[in-house]
Steps between C-alpha positions, in 0.01 A plus 500: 500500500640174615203295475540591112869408488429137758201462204773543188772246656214244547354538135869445397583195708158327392654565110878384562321157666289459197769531252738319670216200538410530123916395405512241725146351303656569149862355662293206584281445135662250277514648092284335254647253229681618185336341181586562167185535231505393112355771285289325228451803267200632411178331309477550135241266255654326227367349193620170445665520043296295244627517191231398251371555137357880522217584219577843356207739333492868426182677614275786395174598517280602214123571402312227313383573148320346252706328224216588206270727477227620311292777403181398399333685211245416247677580147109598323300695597081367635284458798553213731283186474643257692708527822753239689310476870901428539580870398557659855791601680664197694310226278684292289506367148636207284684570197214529210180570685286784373564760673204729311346516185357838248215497338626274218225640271607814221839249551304219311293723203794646423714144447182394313529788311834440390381146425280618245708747341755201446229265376434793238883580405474082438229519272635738354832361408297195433307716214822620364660176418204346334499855229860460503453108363225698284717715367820228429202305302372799303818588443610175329170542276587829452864422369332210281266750314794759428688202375215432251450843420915576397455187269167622355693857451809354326270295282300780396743710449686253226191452332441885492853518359367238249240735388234236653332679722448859584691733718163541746495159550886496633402804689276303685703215518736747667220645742445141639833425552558854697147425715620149626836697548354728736333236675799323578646830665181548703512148636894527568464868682183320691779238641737767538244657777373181640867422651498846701145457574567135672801647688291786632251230631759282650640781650204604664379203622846476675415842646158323632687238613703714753211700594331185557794412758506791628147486581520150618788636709308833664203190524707302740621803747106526577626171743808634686639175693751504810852484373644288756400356888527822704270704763335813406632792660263781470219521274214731360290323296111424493210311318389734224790765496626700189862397469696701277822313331837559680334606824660282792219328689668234708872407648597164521812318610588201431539251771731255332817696678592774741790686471682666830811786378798477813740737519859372587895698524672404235763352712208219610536332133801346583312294670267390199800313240210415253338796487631619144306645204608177346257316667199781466519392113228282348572149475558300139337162466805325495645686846367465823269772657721760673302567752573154680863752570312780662452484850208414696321716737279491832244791529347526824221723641382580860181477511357561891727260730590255199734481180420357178741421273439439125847393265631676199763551295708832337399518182694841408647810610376889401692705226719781680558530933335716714638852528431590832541181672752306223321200555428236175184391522432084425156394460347174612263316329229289712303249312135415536449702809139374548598158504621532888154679625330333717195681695556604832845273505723646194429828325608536088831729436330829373583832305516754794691267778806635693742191507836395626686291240802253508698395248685202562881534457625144553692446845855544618595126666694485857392859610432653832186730603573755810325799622689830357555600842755200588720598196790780616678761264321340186702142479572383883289308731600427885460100593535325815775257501560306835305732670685802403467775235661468175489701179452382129522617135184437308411570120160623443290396205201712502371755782133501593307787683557282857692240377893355335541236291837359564655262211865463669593567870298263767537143487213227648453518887671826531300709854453818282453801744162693435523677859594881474838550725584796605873506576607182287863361579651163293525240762290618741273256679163416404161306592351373212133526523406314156149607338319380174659608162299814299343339191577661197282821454338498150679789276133598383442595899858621529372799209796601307794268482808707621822462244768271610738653769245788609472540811 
């Protein structure tokens, strides 16, 4: 029992010496030096203000169509003879090139028959003016004999009142005079049918005539020629075929234009000043062309890793707006769209194509592009002046999908902050990090413009 009590009074000795040796060391350290330290604030990236002229365009996307096209359909009715080696899908014709031909042949008998009917219906009239000169020259003998044969009658009859000669002898005096009468009438009602007769004739050899055309006319749709430059479509045609008339045999559009329908809000016209019916009207000769007004377009298409671009104009907008989406749609016209291809370097524009477009709007001078996210409750931005935070009113002109373009607000060499902060305060400190402005996204990659003060 008391080596356990002589064993606790040691074990508590050995502790009181080690404490008491521990505050003498600590007694005997000397305390560090008090230094004060600067907070800098935190990092944030700025974007140094540019102001500069920003082009403006409203976007859309649209389907390329052909601006003409055309059925092709013999109007007569035959067998095929001849055959365009260019009349295949995806070949391509000139305006006036024989596309086929029918067998030309009952075409031509009948036109010659015609011809000879009119040759007769000539000859004919031909016969009836020479008896109508006939009949003006019998006539006039004709009118001569009665003439002799009244004064032979009045002579006879005063010598029969005389008692000179004998009634039979006036009688036949009489008899004479009533024969050459008669044929004076005969000649006279002779002329009287030759006029109708000649007018029949004319009339039918009018009748010939426009058979004749009309022949000449079925004749020349044996040979049915391409309307205009284009590329067939689809076609079912061959060498020796029964075509029947009015029976679609080919497509062909033209290639002298391609036409790409956009839909844009309503609210995006505002942007577009000259886009007015006004200018959709034809021209007169002594006005300029109204379509120098409309605006010009860029059409572009992705095709693999590349974009091709091909330039346009809007030519005119659709009657009525779309119901469901109460879009208008504006259509814009490409010309020559084969004049850019280039094998393996530049394709053409064609019918079938999903494109973006752009239609230039002008530009808005001394604006500002920032990312969306660096603009605060719809009109502020945050800046870094003297290295602290600051707050400033800014008037938006037009909001894109990831951008703001300011026209009012942010002046040249302003730090704009593009840096997300978290727990903002005005005046607080800050380490400008500056990093290379965003160039202004394209509105036709932005899709649908947003309306001005969305956010």
């Amino acid at each position: 029992m008391l080596r356990r009590v002589l064993i606790g009074f040691s074990a508590l000795a050995i502790l009181a010496v080690g404490a008491a040796g521990m505050n003498i060391l600590i007694g005997l350290r000397n305390p560090p030096p008090r230094q004060i330290v600067d907070n800098p604030g935190p990092v944030v990236r700025v974007v140094k203000v540019e102001p500069r002229d920003v082009p403006l365009s409203v976007a859309g996307f649209g389907t390329v169509r052909a601006k003409h096209v055309w059925s092709v359909a013999p109007e007569v009715s035959g067998t095929v003879v001849e055959l365009s080696p260019q009349l295949r899908a995806g070949l391509h014709v000139k305006r006036g090139d024989l596309l086929f031909e029918i067998d030309p042949r009952s075409f031509r008998l009948a036109v010659q028959r015609i011809q000879a009917r009119l040759i007769q219906h000539e000859k004919e009239i031909a016969v009836l003016w020479q008896q109508r000169k006939n009949h003006l020259e019998t006539l006039e003998l004709a009118r001569q004999n009665l003439s002799i044969a009244e004064e032979d009658l009045r002579r006879d009859e005063a010598l029969e009142r005389k008692g000179t000669i004998s009634p039979r002898e006036r009688d036949r005096r009489r008899r004479a005079r009533n024969e050459a009468l008669r044929t004076v009438q005969s000649v006279e009602n002779q002329l009287a049918l030759n006029g109708p007769r000649v007018d029949q004739a004319e009339a039918a050899i009018e009748v010939a005539r426009a058979e004749l055309a009309e022949a000449e006319l079925r004749l020349s749709k044996t040979r049915l020629l391409a309307p205009a430059d284009g590329q067939f479509m689809h076609t079912t045609l061959d060498l020796g075929e029964f075509v029947s008339a009015g029976r679609e045999v080919a497509s062909l559009y033209g290639t002298d234009a391609v036409e790409i329908p956009i839909a844009v809000p309503m609210d995006e016209l505002r942007w577009l000043p000259t886009l007015s019916p006004d200018h959709f009207s034809p021209a007169a000769d002594s006005v300029p062309a109204p379509n120098d007004l409309l605006p010009a377009a860029t059409v572009h298409w992705q095709g693999g890793q590349r974009d091709y671009a091909w330039h346009g104009k809007v030519v005119r907008w659709e009657a009525g707006l779309d119901a469901r989406t109460r879009t208008l749609t504006l259509v814009v016209e490409v010309p020559k769209p084969w004049d850019s291809f280039r094998p393996g370097k530049h394709p053409a524009l064609q019918p079938g194509m999903f494109c973006r477009v752009e239609i230039s709007a002008g530009s808005q001078p001394n604006a500002v592009v920032i990312p969306r996210t660096a603009l605060h409750d719809g009109n502020s931005v945050y800046l870094v002046t003297d290295g602290r935070l600051a707050r400033r009113q800014v008037q938006v002109l037009r909001f894109l999908r990831d951008q703001a373009i300011l026209s009012a607000g942010l002046q040249s060499g302003d730090q704009l902050v593009v840096s997300p902060l978290s727990a903002p305060v005005i005046g607080m400190k800050l380490r400008a990090l500056e990093v290379e402005p965003v160039p202004p996204a394209n509105p036709a990659t932005q899709g649908t413009v947003a309306r001005q003060g969305e956010r």
